[in-house]
N, C-alpha and C positions, 0 to 999 in steps of 0.2 A: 123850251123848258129844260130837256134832257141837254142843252148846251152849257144853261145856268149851273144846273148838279155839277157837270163834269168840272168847268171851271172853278167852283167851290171847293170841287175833290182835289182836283189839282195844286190849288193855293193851298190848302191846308198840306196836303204833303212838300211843302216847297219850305212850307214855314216849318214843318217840323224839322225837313233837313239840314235846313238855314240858323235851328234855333241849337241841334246839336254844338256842346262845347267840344272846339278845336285845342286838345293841350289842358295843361293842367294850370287851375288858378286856385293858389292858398291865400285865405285870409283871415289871419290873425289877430287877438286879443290878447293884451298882458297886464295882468294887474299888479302894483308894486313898485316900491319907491325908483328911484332911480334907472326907469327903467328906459327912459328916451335917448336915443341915441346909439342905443346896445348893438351892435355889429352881430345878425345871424347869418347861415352858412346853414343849407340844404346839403346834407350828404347823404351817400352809401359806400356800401363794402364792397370791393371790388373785387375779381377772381383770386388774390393774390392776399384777400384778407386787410386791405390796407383801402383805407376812407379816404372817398374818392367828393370836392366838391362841387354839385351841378349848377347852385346858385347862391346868390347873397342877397340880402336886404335888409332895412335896417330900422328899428323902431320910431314909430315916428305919434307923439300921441296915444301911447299903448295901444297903437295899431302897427302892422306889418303886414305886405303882399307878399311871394313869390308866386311869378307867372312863367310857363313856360311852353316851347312846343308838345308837341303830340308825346305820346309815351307808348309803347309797342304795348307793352301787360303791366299788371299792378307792381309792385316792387316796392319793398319795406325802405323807408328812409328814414333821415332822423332831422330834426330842425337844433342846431348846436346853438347855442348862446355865447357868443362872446368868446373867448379862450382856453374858454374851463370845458368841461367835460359833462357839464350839464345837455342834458336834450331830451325833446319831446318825440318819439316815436310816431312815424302815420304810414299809411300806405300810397304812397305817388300816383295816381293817374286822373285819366283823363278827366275836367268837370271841375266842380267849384268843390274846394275843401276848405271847412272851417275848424277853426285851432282857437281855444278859449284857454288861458293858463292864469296861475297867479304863478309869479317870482321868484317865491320861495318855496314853492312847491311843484315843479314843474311835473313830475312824476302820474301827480294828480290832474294833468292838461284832462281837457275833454275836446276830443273828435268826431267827425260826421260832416255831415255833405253829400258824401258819393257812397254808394254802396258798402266798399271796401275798407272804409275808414267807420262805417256804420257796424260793422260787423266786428273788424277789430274793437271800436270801442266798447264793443256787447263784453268779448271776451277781458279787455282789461278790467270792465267792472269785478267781473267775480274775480279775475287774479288778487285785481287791488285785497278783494275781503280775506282772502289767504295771505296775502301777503304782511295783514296787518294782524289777523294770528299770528303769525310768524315772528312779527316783530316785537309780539307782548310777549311770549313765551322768550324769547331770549331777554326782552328786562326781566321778566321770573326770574329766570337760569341766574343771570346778574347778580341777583340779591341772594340768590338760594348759595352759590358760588360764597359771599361775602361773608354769610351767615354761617355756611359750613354745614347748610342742612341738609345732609345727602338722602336722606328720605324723598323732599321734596326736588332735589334734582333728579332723582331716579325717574319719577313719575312724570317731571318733564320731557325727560329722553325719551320714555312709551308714547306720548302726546305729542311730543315732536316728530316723529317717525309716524305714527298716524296722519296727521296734518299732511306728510308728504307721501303717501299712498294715497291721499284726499284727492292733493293736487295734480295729481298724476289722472286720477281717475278724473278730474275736470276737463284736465284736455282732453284725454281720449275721447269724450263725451263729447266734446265740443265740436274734435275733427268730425265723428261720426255724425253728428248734428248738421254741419257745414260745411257739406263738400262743396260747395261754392265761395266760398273763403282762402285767400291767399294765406290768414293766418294758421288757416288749418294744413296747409302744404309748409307751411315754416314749420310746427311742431313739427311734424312727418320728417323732416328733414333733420329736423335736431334728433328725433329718435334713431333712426339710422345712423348718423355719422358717431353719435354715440355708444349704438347697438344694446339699446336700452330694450329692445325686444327683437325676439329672433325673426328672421327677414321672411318668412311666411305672413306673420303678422301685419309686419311693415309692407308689404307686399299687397295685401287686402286691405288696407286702409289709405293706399295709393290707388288702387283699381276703381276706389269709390266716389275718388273727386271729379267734377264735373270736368267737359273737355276743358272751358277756359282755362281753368284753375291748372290740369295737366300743361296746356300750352306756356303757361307764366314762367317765369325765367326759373324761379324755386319750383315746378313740377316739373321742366326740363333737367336741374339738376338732381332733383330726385329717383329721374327715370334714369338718366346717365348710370347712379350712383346702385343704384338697384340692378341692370345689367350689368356692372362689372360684379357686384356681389354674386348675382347667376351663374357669371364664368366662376368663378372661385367659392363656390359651397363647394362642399361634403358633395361626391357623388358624379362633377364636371371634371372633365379633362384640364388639366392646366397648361394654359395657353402658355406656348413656347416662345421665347424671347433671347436674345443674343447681347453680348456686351465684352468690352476689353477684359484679359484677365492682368493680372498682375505681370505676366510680361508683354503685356503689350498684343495677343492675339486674341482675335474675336470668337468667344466661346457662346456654347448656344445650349439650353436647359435642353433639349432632345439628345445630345451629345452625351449626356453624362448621367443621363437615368441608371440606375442601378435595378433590383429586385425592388429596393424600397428606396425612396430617396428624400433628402430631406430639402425642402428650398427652403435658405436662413434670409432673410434678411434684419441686418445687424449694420452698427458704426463703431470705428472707434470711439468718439462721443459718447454714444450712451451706455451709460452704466451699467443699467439691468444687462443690458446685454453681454459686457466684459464679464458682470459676475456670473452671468449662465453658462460661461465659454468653457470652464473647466467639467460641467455635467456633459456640452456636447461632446467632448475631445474624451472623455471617460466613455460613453455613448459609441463613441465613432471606432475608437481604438478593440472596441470589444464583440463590433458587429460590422467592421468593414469587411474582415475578408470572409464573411455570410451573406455578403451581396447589397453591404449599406453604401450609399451616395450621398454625399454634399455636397450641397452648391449654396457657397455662402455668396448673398447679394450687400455690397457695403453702401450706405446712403450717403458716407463721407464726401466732403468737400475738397479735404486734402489729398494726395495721393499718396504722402510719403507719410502722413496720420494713417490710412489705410493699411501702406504696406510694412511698418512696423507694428500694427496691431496684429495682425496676421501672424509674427514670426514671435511677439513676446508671447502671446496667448497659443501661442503652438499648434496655428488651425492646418494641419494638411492638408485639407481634402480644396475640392474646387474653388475659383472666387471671380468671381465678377464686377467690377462697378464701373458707371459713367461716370463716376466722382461728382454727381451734381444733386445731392442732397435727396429730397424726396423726388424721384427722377418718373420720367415716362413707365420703367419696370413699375417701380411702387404704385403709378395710376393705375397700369392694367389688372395689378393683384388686388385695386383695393384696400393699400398697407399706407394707414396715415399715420399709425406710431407705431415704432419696435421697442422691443425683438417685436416678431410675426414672423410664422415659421407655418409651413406648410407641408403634411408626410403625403409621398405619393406612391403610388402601387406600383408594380413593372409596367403596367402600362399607361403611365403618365396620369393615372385617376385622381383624387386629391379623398383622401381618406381619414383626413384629422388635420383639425389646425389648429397652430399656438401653442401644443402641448412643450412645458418644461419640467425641469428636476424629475422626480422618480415617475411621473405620466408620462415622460418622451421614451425613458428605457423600457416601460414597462410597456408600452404600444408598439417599438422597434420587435421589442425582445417577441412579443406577439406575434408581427407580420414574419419573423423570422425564423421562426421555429421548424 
């Protein structure tokens, strides 16, 4: 008898293993005229920001498969329609996913299947219903616009701005709700690179997702993204880095600390930063020989863009660049747009960052007194 059990025990665990899905299988629905034949293309974004495609398939019956191998962790993709720019959003992995759409409203797809696609689809419901306040208040605005009635556009603006304090507090509800959710590490990820809240925050609403969710390629670059912010708060040492100067010798941020010192990173390219140049060089000329340092970092492409921005803008003091745009320097500080300016103590500390016009002089003028 106790051979029968075991052998029973055994079959069922064999089927269960056997019955697990190997890879990902999407199966699709489309309602809508002209819809047979429509060429889609399974993408994602790649390191570089640029849509990358893993598969194709093609309407057939307002039906469509995509099948594929195994998939390491969940991962946000999109199902493209044809040429255009239209697509339906899901989460890739492993299991059967089902995709329901009409045509003309692709926006409105509904998803589920796996887990991950169950969960996203929780959260687009309630997006959808903000998103379609969102959409009546701007026909309001429209009309109120047309009419001239600035009474009622005022009171839109207050209600608009609400609406988006609403929406704000849905996610954060939602990541708190589902730390088990990939889409709840894509918010997290947008708040960071955005720095829509200070990295404590961000910080504790990373610690709270489940391991999976940590392991996924989006809690991977979270963590990434979250440790270089560590190095460079308020408070951390700034991590020393070296690069050609402007004649061609490899200069290195340890090298050129002052009492206080400033690390710019700037380009000839951006603006902002050409029209700041005149506050730092005002700045520079009134508190270098009180022991101020510069070390300007350029993200330029060009060399000879560089090294005429340098001499029309009058910058004396240090300079560094690999000429290769947002380069390794700008990964390790963290600097995904400039200016980005970072004040350091005598001893390499980083004590303020970003400050420009009368908050740089007035911070300098502080550390130097």
């Amino acid at each position: 008898m106790k051979t029968i059990y075991f052998s029973l025990f055994l079959s069922l665990i064999l089927w269960s293993c056997n019955s697990k899905k190997d890879g990902y299988n999407i199966e699709g629905s489309v309602e809508g005229e002209e819809t047979d034949g429509t060429e889609l293309t399974l993408r994602k974004y790649g390191d570089n920001n640029q849509l990358i495609t893993v598969d194709s398939a093609t309407v057939k019956g307002g039906k469509f498969v995509f099948e594929g191998g195994t998939t390491e962790s969940p991962e946000l993709h999109y199902i493209f329609f044809g040429r255009g720019q239209e697509n339906i959003p899901i989460i890739l992995e492993n299991g059967d996913i089902e995709v329901s759409a009409k045509r003309d409203s692709l926006g409105f797809a509904k998803i589920g299947g796996t887990l991950q696609n169950d969960l996203f689809y929780d959260f687009l419901k309630g997006s959808r219903v903000l998103s379609r306040k969102a959409s009546s208040m701007n026909q309001d605005m429209r009309r109120a616009q047309a009419n001239r009635d600035t009474v009622t556009m005022n009171s839109l603006r207050e209600e608009y701005f609400e609406l988006m304090e609403e929406a704000k507090g849905y996610e954060l509800d939602y990541v708190k709700n589902n730390p088990n959710a990939v889409v709840s590490a894509l918010i997290i990820y947008r708040i960071l690179t955005t720095k829509a809240k200070p990295i404590t925050e961000v910080q504790a609403l990373y610690d709270a997702l489940s391991p999976e969710i940590k392991s996924s390629s989006t809690g991977l670059k979270i963590k990434e993204t979250l440790d270089k912010e560590t190095s460079t708060s308020i408070g951390a040492r700034a991590p020393n880095f070296s690069a050609p100067s402007p004649e061609g010798e490899e200069l290195a941020l340890n090298d050129v600390l002052g009492k206080v010192t400033i690390v710019d990173f700037w380009a000839a390219w951006c603006k902002p930063c050409r029209a700041e140049n005149p506050n730092v060089v005002r700045v520079y000329n009134k508190y270098k020989d009180k022991g101020l340092s510069i070390l300007g970092v350029s993200l330029d492409r060009n060399e000879n863009d560089w090294k005429k921005a340098i001499e029309d803008d009058g910058l004396t003091w240090h300079h560094v660049s690999n000429v290769q745009y947002f380069d390794e320097i700008a990964k390790l500080y963290n600097v995904d747009a400039i200016p980005a300016t970072f004040i350091l103590d005598e001893n390499g500390i980083i004590v303020a960052k970003d400050l420009r016009g009368a908050s740089l002089e007035q911070k300098i003028g502080e550390m130097l007194q």
